[in-house]
N, C-alpha and C positions, 0 to 999 in steps of 0.2 A: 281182378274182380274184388270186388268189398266184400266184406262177410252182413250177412243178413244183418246181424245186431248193428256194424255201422250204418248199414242202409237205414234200418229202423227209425236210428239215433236220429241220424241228420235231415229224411222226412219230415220227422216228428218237432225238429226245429226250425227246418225254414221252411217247410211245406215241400209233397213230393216233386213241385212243377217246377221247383227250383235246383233238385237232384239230378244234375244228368246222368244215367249208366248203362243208353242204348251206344251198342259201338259205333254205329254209324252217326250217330249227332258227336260220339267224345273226339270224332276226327278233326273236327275245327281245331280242335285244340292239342293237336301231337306238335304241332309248330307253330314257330310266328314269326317274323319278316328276316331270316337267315337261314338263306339254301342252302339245302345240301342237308339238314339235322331234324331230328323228330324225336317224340318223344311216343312213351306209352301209358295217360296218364289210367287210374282204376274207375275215378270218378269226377264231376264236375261241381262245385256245391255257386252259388248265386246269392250267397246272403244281402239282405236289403238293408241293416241297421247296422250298426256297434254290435252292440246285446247280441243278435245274430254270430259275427264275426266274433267274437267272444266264445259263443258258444260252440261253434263250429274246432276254433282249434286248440280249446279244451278234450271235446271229443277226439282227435286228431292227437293231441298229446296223452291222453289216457291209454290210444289202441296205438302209438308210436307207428302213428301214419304219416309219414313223409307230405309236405303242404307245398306247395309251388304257387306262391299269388301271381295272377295275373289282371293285366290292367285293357290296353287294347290289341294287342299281340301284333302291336307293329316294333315291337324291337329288334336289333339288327345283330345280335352278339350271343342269340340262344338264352336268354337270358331266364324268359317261361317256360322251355321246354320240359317238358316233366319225365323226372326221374322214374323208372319203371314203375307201374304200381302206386305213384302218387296223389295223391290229391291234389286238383287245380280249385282254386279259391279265387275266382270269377269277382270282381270291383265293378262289374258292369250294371246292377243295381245302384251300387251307389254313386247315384249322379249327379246329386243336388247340390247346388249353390246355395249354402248356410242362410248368409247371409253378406252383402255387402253395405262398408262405412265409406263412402266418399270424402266424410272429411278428415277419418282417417289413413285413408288411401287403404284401406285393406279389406279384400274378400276371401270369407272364408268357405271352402267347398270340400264336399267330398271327393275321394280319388278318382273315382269315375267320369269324374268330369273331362271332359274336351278342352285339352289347351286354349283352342279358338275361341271356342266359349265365352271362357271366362273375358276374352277383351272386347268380342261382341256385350257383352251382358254391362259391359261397364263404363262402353263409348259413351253413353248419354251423361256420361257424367265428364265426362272429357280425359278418362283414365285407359288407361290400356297397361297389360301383363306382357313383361319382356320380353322372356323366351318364346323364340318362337322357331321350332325344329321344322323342319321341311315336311314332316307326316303329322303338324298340328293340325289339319282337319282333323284327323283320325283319334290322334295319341292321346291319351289321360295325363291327368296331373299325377296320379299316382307311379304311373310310368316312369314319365319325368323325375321327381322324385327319385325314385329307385336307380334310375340311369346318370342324373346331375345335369339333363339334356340342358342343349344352350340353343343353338341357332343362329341365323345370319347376322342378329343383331346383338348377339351378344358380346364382342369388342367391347362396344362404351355400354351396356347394362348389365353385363354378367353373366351367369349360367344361372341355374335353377337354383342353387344354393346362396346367389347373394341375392334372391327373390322371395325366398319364405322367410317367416319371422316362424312360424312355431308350425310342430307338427303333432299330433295326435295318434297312437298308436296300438297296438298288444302283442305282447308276448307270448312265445305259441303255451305258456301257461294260460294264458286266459288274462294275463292281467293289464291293463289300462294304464296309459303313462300317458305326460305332455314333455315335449322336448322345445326349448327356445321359450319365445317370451313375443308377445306383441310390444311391450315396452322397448325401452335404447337397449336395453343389455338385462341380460338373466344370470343370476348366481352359479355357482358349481361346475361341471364339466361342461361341454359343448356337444352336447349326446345331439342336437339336434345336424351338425357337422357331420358327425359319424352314421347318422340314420341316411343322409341324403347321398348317395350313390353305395349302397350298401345293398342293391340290387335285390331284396327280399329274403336278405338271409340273415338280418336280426329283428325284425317283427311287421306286422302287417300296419300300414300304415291306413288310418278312421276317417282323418279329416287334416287339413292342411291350411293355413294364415300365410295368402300371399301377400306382395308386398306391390302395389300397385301405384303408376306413375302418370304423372300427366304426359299427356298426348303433346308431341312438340305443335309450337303453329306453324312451324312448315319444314317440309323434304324437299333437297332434290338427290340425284341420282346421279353422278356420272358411270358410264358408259364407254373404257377406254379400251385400245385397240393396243397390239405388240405382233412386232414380227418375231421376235426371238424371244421366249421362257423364261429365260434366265434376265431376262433388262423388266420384262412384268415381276420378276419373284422379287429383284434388286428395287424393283419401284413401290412393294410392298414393306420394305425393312424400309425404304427411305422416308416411307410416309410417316410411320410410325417414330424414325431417330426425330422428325423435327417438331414434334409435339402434339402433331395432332391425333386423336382418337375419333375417326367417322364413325357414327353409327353401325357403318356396317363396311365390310373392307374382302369381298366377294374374289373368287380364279375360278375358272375353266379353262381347261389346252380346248384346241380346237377339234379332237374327236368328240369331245361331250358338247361343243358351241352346234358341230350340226348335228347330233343328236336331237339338242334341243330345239335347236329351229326350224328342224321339221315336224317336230309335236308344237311348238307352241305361236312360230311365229313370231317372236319379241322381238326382230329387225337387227337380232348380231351378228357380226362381221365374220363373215364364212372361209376368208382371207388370214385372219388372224389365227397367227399359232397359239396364243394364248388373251382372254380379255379378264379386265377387272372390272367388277359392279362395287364403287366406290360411292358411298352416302354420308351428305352431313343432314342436319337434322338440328333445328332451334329455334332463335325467334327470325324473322327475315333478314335482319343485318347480319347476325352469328352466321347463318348459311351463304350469304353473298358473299363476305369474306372470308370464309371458311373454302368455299367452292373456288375462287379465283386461287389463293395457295396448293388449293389441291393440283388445281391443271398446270400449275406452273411445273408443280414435283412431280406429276405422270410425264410431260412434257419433255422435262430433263434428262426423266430416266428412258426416254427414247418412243413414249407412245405416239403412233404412225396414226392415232383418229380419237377425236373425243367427243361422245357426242352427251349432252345434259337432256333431265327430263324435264321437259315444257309445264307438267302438270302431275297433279298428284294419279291421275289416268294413264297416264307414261312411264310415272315411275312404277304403277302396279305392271307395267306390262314388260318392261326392265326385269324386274326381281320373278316373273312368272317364270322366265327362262331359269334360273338359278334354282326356284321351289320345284320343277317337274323336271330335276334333272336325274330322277329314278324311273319315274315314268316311263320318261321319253329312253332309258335304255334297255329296258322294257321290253320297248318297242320294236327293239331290233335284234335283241338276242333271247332265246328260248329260257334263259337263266342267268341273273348276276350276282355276284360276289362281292359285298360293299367291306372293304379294309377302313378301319379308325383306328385313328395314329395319330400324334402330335410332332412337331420336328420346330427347331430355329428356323424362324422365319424367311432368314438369309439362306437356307438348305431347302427352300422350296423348287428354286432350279434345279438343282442337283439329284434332288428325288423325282423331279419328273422327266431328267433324263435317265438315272436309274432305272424308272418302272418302264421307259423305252427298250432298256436292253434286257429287262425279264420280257417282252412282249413277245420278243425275238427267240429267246432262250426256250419259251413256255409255246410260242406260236397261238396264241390266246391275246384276244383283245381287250386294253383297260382307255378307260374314261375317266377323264381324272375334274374331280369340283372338291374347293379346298375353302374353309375356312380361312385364310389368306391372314386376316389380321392377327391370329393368334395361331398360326403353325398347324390348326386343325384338317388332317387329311382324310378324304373320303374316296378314294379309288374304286371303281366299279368296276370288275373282271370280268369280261362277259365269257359264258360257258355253256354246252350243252349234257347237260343232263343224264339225256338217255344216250351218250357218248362214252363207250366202256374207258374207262380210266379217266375222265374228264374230270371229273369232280378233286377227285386228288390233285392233278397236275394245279390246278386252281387253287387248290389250300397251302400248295407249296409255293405260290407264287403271291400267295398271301403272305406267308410265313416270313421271306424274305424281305417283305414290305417292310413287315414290324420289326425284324431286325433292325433291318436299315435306320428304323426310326430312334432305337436303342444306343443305334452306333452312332448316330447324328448329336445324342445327348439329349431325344424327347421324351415320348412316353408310347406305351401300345397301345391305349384308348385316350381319347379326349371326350366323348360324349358318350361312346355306347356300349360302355362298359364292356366287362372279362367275359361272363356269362361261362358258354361252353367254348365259344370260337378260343378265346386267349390263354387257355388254361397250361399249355405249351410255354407259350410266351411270357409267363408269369415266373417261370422258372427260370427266364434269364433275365427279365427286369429286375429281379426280387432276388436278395440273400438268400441262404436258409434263415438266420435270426429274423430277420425281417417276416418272412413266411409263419415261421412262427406263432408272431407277435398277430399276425393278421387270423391267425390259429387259435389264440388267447382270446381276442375279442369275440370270438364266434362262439365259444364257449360259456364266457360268461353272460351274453343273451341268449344262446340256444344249445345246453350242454349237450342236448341229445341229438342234435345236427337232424332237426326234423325241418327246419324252413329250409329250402330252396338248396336242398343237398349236392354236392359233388360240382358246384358254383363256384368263379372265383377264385379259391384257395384249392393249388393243386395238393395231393397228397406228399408226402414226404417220397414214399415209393415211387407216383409217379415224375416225379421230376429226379429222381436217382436215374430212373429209366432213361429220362432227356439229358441226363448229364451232361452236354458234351461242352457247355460252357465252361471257359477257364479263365482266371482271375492272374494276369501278372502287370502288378506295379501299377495298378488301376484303371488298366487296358482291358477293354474286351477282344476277346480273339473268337471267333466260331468256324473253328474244323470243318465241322457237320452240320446240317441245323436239326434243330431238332421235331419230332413230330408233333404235331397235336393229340 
């Protein structure tokens, strides 16, 4: 609970209707889209302005109240969860779209904003915003931001980071800064780099300069078919060794194909142990020859069925299957478990025979959709809940994931950052120097470790505790794994 004087305070600054501190409305916000974790926050503030947000964690650094922003609380890594007793700092006010230049290509919006949004808001101009994460109905740019989120098409557009030009923000002093630049290039350090997947733990982010692209004049879709894993994962590095970049370069094994096709319907091959949603994207010549080299190379590498989309109506109905592929597992388990992980693209068979032989190990179900063109893994561990020990067995069969991902030579997140889930795992991706250094930067934005505390950087002690990693001659060895 707050003390009266904070309650006063923050009342008195954004008005009391934007103060939540009944316990039953602060429940939305003990967690946000990753089972199994919650938090307990003391209060919820809703500022509508800058000036506001200013205000708010000034007051906040005066009484050394711990701040947890949150944006749509669809992230998958704990990332909003609030630390006991903390403050959540709600972006759900600020939802406006500043302003859009079309013949700049850029719109400027608050965090609040809806991914979808901002490319609804800018079609009429023939512009549309890159990133597009699977929970972009829901998700904010501020989120985004905070996470570095990418999406299906981000292969040939990027992630969030090569989409902003400038960001707007405060320090939990209160103070106002711009990072980047709408111009080619901005002077000095690259604070705007460091702001962007920094999960809310060096300042609260005001306002944000995306970076906005013409709308190609035409998609298509293929839609390819494999009997065996490993000739799909092999047809995925082969696309990429012979030059080309599709718009979007999509896996599923076949427990998440009928998953999906019993929520959505999109007409995929229920036969297939694994398919690819492979997209080019340009002017109609670029795609007609883009699209024949593709089938040649799915082809080779052994796909048993190829089917293209006829129309821009087909190909939304293509990619539905791939966006509701959380939904639809959902749908059939009382709770899942979403693992991010990155791996060489060549090690995509290998890891989904792996998470075959945790399935067996754990006797727990995974559904596996991958970012394909760029090694990004999203595994879905289906669990129950009110199943005594369930939840554990499931973090251990995570755990193992993200190793694997380490020992493969990738990384423990590709999109959905450290938050609370990685914070283990950070302890054997990472040195201690390294650690450190990530320890240094937090410092010199927030000495007092009041944003988005006990996030990201595990402590010194507890990764002593996780020790069991050992370093010889540039091997990793793991004995034991370690806990979360």
């Amino acid at each position: 609970m707050l003390s009266n004087n904070i309650v006063v305070e923050l009342q008195n600054l954004i008005g009391a209707e934007n103060l939540i501190i009944e316990n039953e409305a602060l429940r939305t916000y003990k967690q946000d889209g990753l089972s199994g974790y919650s938090g307990d926050p003391s209060a919820v503030a809703l500022p509508g302005n800058e000036k506001e947000v200013v205000g708010v964690l000034k007051i906040c650094n005066k009484h050394n109240l711990a701040v947890v922003t949150r944006g749509s609380g669809t992230g998958l890594s704990g990332g909003a969860i609030p630390k006991q007793g903390a403050l959540v700092l709600s972006t759900a006010r600020l939802n406006n779209i500043v302003s859009i230049d079309s013949k700049k290509r850029i719109a400027k919006v608050q965090p609040g904003v809806r991914n979808l949004m901002v490319s609804q808001a800018v079609d009429k101009y023939g512009l549309f915003y890159a990133p597009d994460p699977s929970s972009q109905i829901a998700c904010s740019i501020g989120g985004n931001v905070a996470e570095n989120s990418g999406g299906v098409h981000c292969l040939k557009y990027g992630l969030t980071l090569h989409n902003v030009l400038r960001i707007r923000a405060v320090t939990i002093e209160g103070q106002v800064f711009e990072a980047g630049s709408e111009a080619f290039d901005t002077p000095g350090y690259d604070l705007m780099a460091l702001l962007i997947g920094s999960e809310g733990m060096l300042a609260v982010i005001t306002e944000v300069s995306l970076r906005l692209i013409p709308k190609p004049f035409c998609a298509q879709v293929i839609l390819a078919s494999f009997d065996d894993i490993q000739k799909a994962s092999e047809a995925v590095a082969g696309i990429i060794a012979s030059g080309i970049i599709p718009a979007g370069l999509e896996m599923m094994d076949q427990s998440m194909v009928i998953a999906v096709e019993d929520f959505v319907h999109a007409g995929y091959d229920l036969e297939a142990k694994a398919i690819l949603l492979c997209e080019s994207d340009g002017t109609f010549e670029e795609v007609q020859e883009e699209v024949l080299a593709l089938k040649k190379i799915l082809l080779d590498y052994g796909a048993t069925n190829l089917r293209m989309s006829k129309d821009d109506e087909e190909r939304a109905v293509f990619w539905s299957g791939r966006k509701n592929a959380f939904p639809a597992s959902g749908r059939i388990s009382p709770d899942y478990y979403c693992i991010d992980g990155t791996i060489p693209r060549r090690r995509l068979g290998d890891m989904l025979l792996f998470i075959a032989e945790l399935e067996k190990k754990y006797s727990l179900r995974c559904l596996n959709v991958f970012h394909a063109g760029d090694g990004n893994l999203h595994p879905l561990i289906l669990f129950d809940s009110t199943k005594p020990n369930q939840f554990n067995e499931t973090e251990k069969f995570g755990e193992e994931i993200l190793l694997k991902c380490i020992e493969y030579g990738g990384t423990i997140t590709g999109e959905h950052g450290v938050g609370l889930e990685k914070l283990g795992s950070m302890c054997v991706q990472f040195s201690h120097i390294e650690r450190e250094t990530f320890s240094l930067i937090k410092e010199a934005f927030d000495s007092k470790h009041l944003l988005n505390p006990g996030k990201v950087i595990p402590s010194l002690t507890r990764c002593a505790e996780k020790g069991r990693m050992h370093i010889h001659k540039g091997n990793l060895r793991f004995p034991d794994l370690p806990r979360f």
